[in-house]
C-alpha positions in Angstrom: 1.1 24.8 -9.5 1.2 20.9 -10.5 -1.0 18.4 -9.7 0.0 14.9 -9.0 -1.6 11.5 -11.2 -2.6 9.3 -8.0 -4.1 6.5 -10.4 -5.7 5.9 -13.7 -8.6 3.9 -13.4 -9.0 1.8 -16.7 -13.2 1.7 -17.1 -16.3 2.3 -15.1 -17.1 5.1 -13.3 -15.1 5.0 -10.1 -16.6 6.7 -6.7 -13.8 8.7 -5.3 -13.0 10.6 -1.7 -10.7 12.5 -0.5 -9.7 13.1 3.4 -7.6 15.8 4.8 -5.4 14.6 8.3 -4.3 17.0 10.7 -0.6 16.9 10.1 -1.1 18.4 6.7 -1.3 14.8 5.4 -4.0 13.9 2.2 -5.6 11.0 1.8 -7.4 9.5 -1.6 -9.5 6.8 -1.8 -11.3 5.5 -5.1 -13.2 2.3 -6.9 -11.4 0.0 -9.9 -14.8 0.9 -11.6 -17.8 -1.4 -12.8 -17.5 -4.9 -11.9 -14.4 -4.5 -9.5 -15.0 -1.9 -6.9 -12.7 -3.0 -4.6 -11.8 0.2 -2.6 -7.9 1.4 -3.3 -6.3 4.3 -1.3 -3.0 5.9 -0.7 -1.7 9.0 1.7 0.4 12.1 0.9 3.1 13.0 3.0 3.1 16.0 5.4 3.3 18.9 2.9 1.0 16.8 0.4 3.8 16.6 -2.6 4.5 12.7 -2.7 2.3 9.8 -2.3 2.9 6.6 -0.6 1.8 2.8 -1.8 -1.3 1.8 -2.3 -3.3 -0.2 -0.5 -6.2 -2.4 -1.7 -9.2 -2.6 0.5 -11.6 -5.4 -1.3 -14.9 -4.4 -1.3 -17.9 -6.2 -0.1 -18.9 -9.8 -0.9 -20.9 -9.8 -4.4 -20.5 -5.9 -4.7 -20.6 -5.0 -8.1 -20.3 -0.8 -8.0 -19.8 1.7 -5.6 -22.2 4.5 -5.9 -20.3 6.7 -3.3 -17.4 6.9 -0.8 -16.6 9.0 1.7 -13.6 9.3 4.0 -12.4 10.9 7.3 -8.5 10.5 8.2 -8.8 9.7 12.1 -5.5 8.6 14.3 -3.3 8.2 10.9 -5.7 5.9 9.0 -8.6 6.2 6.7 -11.9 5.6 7.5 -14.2 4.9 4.9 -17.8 4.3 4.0 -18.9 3.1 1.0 -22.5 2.3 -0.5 -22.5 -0.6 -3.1 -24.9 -2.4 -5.1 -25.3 -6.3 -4.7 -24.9 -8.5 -8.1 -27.5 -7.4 -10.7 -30.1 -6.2 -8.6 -31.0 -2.6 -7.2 -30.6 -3.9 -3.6 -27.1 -2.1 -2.0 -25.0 -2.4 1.3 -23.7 0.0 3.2 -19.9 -1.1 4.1 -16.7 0.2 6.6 -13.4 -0.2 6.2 -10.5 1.4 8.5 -7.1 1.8 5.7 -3.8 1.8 7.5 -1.2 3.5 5.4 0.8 1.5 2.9 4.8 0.9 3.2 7.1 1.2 0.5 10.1 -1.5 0.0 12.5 -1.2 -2.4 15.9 -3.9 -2.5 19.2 -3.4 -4.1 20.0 -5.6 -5.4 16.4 -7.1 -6.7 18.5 -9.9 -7.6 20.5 -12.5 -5.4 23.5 -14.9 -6.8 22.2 -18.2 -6.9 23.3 -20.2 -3.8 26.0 -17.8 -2.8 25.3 -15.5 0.0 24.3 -11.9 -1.6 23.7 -8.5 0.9 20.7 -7.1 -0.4 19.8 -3.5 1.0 16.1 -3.0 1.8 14.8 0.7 2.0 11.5 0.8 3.9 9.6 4.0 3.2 5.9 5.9 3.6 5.0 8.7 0.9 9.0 9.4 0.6 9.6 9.3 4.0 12.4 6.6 5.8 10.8 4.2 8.1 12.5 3.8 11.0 11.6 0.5 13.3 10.1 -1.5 10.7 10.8 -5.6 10.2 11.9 -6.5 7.0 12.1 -10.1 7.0 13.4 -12.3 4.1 15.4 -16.0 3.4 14.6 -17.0 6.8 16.4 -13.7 8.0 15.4 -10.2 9.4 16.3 -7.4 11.1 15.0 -3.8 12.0 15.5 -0.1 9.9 17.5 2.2 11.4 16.6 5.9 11.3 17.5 6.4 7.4 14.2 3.3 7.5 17.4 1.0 5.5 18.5 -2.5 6.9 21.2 -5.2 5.2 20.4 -8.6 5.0 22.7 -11.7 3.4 20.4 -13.7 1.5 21.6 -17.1 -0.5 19.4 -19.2 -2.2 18.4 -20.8 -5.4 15.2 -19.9 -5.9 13.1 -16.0 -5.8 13.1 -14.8 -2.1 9.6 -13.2 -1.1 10.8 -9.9 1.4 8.3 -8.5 4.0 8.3 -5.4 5.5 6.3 -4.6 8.7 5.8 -1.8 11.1 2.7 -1.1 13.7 0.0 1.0 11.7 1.3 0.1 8.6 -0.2 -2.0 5.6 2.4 -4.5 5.5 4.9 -4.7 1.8 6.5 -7.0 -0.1 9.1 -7.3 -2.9 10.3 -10.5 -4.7 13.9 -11.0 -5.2 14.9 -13.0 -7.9 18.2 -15.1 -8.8 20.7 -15.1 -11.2 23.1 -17.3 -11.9 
């Protein structure tokens, strides 16, 4: 009865696909538009209601436009073909990528106390969905989500902390952490 705003894409005219998975799962995949078509995409979960992060693709060396996409969800990633032009000219490529999915990591707090040691709590997640198994390293630190896809780390430092979260057939994410006094 609702439908969901993946992205608004500033100018251009973007080339757009959507894929349907077999788990129920949707995948969309569009261009930034004229001038900077790299190809972005994001996936739904199961029952197609929340979307996960989105994941930036490039697009092919001097591409200016993409006059189409298209997209077939295979083995829980996204392939996609895309025909774009080259430069200023009328001469195009044809190019491929495979999209994992992307992870979602969120930290409370976003914060740390500046050199004291600070637990921050990392929540990994795909399209609303807990991650469990992922690596979420950070400060020289790291450790694995359990089931509910959260992990605790103690961070201390003086300066922002970069966090990474990783899990086989995942697009990899980051948050920065930054200090206070």
């Amino acid at each position: 009865t609702r439908s969901a705003r993946i992205a608004r894409v500033a100018g251009g005219s973007p080339a757009v696909a959507i894929a349907a998975a077999a788990d129920g799962r949707l995948w969309v995949a569009w261009t930034k538009g004229f001038g900077d078509p790299d190809v972005l995409a994001t996936r739904s979960n199961p029952s197609a209601t929340r979307f996960g992060a989105l994941v930036n693709a490039g697009h092919p060396r001097d591409g200016k436009q993409a006059y189409k996409l298209d997209a077939s969800a295979a083995g829980g990633a996204l392939d996609v073909l895309g025909n774009f032009n080259i430069g200023t000219t009328t001469t195009a490529v044809t190019s491929y990528r495979r999209i994992l999915p992307g992870l979602t990591l969120g930290a409370r707090p976003r914060r740390i106390r500046k050199g004291e040691p600070t637990e921050v709590r990392f929540t990994v997640i795909d399209a609303g969905a807990p991650v469990k198994g992922a690596t979420v390293r950070a400060g020289g630190r790291s450790a694995t989500t359990g089931r509910d896809g959260r992990v605790t780390l103690t961070l201390s430092s003086r300066r922002p902390i970069t966090a990474r979260a990783t899990h086989a057939g995942y697009t990899a994410a980051t948050k920065r952490l930054g200090v206070r006094r």
